[in-house]
N, C-alpha and C positions, 0 to 999 in steps of 0.2 A: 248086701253090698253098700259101702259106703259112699255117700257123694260127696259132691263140694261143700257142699252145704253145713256137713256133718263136719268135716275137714276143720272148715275157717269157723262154726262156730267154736269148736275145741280149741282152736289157738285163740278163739277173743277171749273163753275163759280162762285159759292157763296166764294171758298177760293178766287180766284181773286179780288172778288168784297172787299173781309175783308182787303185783304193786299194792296188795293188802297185808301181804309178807312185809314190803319194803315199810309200809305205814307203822306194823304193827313194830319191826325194832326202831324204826327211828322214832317210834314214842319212848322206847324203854330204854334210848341209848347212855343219856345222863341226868343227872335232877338238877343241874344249873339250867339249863335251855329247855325252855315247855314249848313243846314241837304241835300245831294243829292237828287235827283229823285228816285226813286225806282222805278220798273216795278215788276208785277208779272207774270206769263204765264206758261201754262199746257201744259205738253206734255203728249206720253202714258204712258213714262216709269217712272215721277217724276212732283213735282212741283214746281217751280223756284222762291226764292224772290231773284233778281238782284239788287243790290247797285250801283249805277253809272253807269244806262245801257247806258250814250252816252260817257264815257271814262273821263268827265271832273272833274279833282281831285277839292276835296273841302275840309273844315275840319271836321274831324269826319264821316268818312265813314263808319261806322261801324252799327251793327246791334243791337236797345237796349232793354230790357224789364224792361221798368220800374214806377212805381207809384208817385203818389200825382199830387199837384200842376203844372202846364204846367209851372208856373217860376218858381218853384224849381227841376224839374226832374230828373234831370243832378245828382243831389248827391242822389236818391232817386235810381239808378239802381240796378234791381237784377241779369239782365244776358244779357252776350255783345258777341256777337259776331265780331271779328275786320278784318279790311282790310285784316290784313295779316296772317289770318287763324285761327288767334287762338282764342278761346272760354274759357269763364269763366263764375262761380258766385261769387256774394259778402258776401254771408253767409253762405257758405258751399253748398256742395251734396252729395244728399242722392241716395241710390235707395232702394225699400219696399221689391218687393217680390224676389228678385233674386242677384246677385253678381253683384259689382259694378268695370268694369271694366277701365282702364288706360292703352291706347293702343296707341303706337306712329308706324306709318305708320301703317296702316289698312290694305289699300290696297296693301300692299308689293310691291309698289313699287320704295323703296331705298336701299341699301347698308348699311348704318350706322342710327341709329337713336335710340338715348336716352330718356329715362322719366325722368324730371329735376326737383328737387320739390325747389321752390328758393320764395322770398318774395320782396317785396317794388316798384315793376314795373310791370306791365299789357305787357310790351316789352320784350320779352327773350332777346335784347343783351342787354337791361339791368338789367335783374332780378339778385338780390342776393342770389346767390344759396347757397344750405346747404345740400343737398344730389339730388346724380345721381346713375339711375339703366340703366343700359348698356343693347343696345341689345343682349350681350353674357352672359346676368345672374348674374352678378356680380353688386354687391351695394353698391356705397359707401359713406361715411358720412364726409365730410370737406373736400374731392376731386373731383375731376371731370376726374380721370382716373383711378376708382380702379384699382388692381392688382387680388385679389381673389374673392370668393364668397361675403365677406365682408369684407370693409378695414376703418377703422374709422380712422380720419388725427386729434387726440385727446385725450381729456380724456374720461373715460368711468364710468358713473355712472350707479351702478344695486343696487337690493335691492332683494335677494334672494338667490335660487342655479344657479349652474351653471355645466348642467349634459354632461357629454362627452361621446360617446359610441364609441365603439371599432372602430379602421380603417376600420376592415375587414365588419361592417355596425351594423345598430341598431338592437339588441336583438343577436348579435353574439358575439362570444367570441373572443378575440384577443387583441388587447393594443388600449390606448389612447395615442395621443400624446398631447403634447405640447412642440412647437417649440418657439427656439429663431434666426429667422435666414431671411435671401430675398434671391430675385431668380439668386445674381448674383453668389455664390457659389466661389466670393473670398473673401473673409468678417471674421474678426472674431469677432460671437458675445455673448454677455455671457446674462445671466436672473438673476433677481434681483425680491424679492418678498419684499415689505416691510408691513411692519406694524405703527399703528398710537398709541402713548402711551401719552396720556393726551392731545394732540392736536399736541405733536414732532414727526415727522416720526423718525421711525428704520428701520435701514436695518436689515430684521430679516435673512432674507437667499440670498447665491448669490452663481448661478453657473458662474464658469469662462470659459470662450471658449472651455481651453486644460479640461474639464470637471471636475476642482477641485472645495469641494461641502464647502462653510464658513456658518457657523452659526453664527451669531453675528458679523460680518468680511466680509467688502468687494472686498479683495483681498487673497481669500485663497492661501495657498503654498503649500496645502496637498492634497489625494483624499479629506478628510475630517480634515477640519481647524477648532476648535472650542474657541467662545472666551468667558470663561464664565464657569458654574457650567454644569455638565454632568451627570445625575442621570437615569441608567437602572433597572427598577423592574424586568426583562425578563431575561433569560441567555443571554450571549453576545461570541460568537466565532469568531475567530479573525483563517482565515483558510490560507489567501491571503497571495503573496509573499513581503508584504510590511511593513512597521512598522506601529503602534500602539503608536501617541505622544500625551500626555494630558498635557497640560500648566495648567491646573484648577484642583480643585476637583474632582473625580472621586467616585462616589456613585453607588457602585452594590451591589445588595438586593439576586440576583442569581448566581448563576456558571457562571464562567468566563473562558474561554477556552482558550487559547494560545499556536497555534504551530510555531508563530514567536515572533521577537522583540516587547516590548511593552516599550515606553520612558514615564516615568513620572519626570515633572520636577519642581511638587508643592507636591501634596500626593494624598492618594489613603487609602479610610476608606470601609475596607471590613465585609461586615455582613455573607456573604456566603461563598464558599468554590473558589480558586484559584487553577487549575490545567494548568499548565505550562510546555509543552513541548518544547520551544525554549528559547530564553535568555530575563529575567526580568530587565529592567534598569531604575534603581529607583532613579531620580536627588536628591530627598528630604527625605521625610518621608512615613512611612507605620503604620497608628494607626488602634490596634483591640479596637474597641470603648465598647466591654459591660463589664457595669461598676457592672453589676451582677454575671456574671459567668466566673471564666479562660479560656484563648483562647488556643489553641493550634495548631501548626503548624506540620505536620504527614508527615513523612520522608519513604518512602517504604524501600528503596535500601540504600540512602546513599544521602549528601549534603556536597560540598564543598563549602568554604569560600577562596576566592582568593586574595590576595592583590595587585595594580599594583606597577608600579616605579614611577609615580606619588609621588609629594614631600609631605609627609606630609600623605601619605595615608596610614589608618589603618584600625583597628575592633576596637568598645567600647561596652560595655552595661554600661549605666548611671544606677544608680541610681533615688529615685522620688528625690532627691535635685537636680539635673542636677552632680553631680560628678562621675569622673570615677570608675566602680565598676570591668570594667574588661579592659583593654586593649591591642592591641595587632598590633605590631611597624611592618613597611615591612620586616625590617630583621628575624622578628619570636620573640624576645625578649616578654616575656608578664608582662603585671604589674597587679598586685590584689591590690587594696583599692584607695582610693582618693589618688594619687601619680602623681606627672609632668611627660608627658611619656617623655621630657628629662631625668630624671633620673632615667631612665630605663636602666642600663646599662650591666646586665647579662640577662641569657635566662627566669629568673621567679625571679620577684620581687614582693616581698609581702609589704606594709604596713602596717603592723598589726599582728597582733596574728594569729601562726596555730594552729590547733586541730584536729590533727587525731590520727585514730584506730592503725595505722600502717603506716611505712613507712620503703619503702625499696630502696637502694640508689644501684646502680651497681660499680663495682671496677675491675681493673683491676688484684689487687691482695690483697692478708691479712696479717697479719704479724705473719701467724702460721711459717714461718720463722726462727722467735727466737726458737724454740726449736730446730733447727738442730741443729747437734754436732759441725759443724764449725762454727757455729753463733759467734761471737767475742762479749761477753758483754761486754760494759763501766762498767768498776770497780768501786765503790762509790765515792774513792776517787776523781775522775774524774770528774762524774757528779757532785760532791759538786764542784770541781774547777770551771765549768763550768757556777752551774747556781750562784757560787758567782759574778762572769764576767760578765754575759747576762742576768740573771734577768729570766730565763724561761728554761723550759727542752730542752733538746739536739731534737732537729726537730721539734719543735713546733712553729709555729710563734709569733712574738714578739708584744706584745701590741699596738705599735706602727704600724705594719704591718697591724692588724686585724683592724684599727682604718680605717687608709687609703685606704685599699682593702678589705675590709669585712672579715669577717669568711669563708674559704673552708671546707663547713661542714665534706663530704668524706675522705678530707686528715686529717683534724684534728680527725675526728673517728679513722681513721687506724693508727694514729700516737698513739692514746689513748690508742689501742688496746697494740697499741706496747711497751710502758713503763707500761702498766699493765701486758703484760706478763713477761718483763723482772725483774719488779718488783718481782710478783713471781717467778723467777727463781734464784734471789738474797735471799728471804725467805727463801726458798729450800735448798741454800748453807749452809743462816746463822744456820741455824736448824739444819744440818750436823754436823757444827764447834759447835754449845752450846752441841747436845749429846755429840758428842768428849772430849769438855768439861768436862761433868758430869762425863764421864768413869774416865777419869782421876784426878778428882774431888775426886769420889769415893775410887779410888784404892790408892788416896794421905790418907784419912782417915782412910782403913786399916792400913797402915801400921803405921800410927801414932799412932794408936791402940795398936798396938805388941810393937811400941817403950815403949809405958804406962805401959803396964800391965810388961814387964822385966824388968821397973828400978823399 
């Protein structure tokens, strides 16, 4: 009866007998490569194929599996095992039913030891490496000391998404980050996102270190630098202690909030409504663009208009020809019609025609005057001396005057007033003197009467 015994020693001889078959042709396969001795031998625990069991180095010590021709083998290998430990194939490997592991020290018997995936040499000091995964878990791609879990020393080419989940771990809520920064924490470093526009890179966005955010601008000045057109469809609130500066266009579709400075220093075409709690400073222009219906601006309380000392600084409303329709000087003077605001030199200067309902002018007095009883009237005789002399009534200005200094509409009223009443109070007189007159007139024709009728 056979045992086990009998069994398993027959199979440790049959491997010996294979691998002293295998020794004897791969000595005899070519006379360019002189191949060692090989020995094979069983023990309880393993089965041993030894490469140079009497120590004497030769070339190509190594252990080969390979087909065809005995003179061509050599380029024919599919799997080596080499002096100095290391094992490969030439066409890849597989494993079928189960995971295929890549394990450097097995037997944990080292301190350090990396998986180094490298090309052009069957020699690790001289393989050209291209990625190392560290005993600490870390991977990395064009280094050979990453820093994190993965560190690529490069460019990185993907074709898809790129999904981030929260810090606090996946399927939790909490923030993504992304950093711009290394581990020595004296550094300042800023993020730059660009964009590719017909084969030209843009720098489409850039944060800078002190955290200022440029759009179109790779050295912002601001939180938010933008270099370019600005169009919000959304309401937009401005709540911060900071300004609000647009170099560009400015297109809001919604409410626009503001409880501080907003600088505009190109224009700003508003379709929605603008409610402004702090101060609006507007470098340029402010156009209501619908060319369908009047815009209008809604005042609760009250708006002022402030002018500085700034030279040259005023208020206009144009006209559609570009000419001034209304103007108004730092000093307050204001001008109405297409006029030079040099020649603006009283408090309201019209060029042109007025037309009003009524118009009432203030005075300081009237000349109901002239009828007091002490009122001293110029005698005719007088005023005829006067205006044969001067050409014009006694306080009236002279042609000349009004020519040079305009018309004082106020005084020339009140003066008006005043040779109109005096006027009639000369009537008044004459009227006195003509009845006086007539009595006497009369009482001369009596008696011329009585003269008649007695002769």
């Amino acid at each position: 009866m056979k045992t086990a015994n009998d069994t398993k020693y027959k199979i440790s001889a049959t491997i010996v007998i294979m691998f002293s078959i295998f020794s004897t042709v791969f000595s005899q396969i070519s006379n360019t490569y002189t191949w060692p001795k090989s020995k094979g031998y069983q023990s309880k625990e393993a089965m041993v194929l030894t490469m140079d069991d009497n120590s004497t180095y030769t070339k190509n010590q190594n252990f080969y599996v390979t087909h065809g021709s005995r003179s061509n083998w050599f380029h024919r290998i599919k799997f080596e095992v080499q002096m100095e430990g290391g094992a490969g194939t030439r066409s890849g490997m597989f494993m079928d039913t189960s995971n295929l592991y890549l394990v450097a020290d097995w037997d944990n018997n080292s301190d350090s030891e990396d998986i180094v995936f490298g090309f052009n040499s069957n020699a690790w000091s001289i393989v050209d490496e291209k990625m190392r995964l560290t005993d600490e878990g870390l991977l990395g791609i064009g280094t050979n000391s990453p820093k994190k879990k993965l560190h690529v020393n490069g460019e990185i080419y993907a074709k898809g998404h790129v999904f981030l989940h929260a810090f606090e771990g996946d399927r939790k809520d909490g923030t993504a980050y992304i950093q711009a920064r290394d581990d020595s924490n004296s550094t300042s470093v800023g993020l730059q996102l660009r964009s590719q526009n017909n084969g030209t890179l843009v720098d489409a966005f850039k944060i800078n270190p002190d955290g200022n955010v440029g759009i179109g601008i790779v050295d912002p000045q601001v939180k938010l630098d933008v270099l370019g057109n600005v169009k919000i469809s959304g309401n937009t609130t401005s709540n911060d202690d900071g300004n609000l500066e647009v170099s560009g266009d400015l297109t809001i579709s919604g409410n626009t909030n503001l409880t501080e400075e907003v600088n505009l220093e190109k224009g700003i075409t508003v379709k929605g409504n603008i409610a402004s709690q702090g101060t609006l400073d507007i470098k340029n222009q402010i156009n209501f663009s619908n060319i369908f219906n009047s815009q209008q601006v809604l005042v609760n309380k009250g708006v002022d208009f402030r002018l500085s000392n700034v030279e040259d600084s005023h208020f206009s409303i144009k006209n559609a020809f570009g000419s001034n329709a209304l103007y108004i000087k730092t000093d307050g003077k204001m001008g109405f019609g297409a006029i030079n605001p040099n020649n603006i030199t009283e408090q309201v200067h019209v060029a042109g025609r007025i037309k009003a309902s009524g118009f009432i002018a203030d005075a300081s007095s009237f000349p109901d005057y002239v009828f007091s009883k002490d009122y001293k009237l110029m005698p005719l005789k007088e005023v005829e001396n006067y205006t044969d002399k001067n050409q014009h009534l006694p306080g009236m200005p002279s042609e000349k005057e009004v020519i040079n200094n305009g018309l004082d509409f106020k005084k020339v009223v009140t003066i008006s007033v005043e040779k109109i009443e005096e006027l009639y109070l000369h009537t008044i007189q004459q009227e006195k003197e003509i009845n006086d007159l007539k009595k006497m007139v009369s009482e001369l024709q009596k008696q011329l009467k009585i003269i008649q009728n007695n002769n």
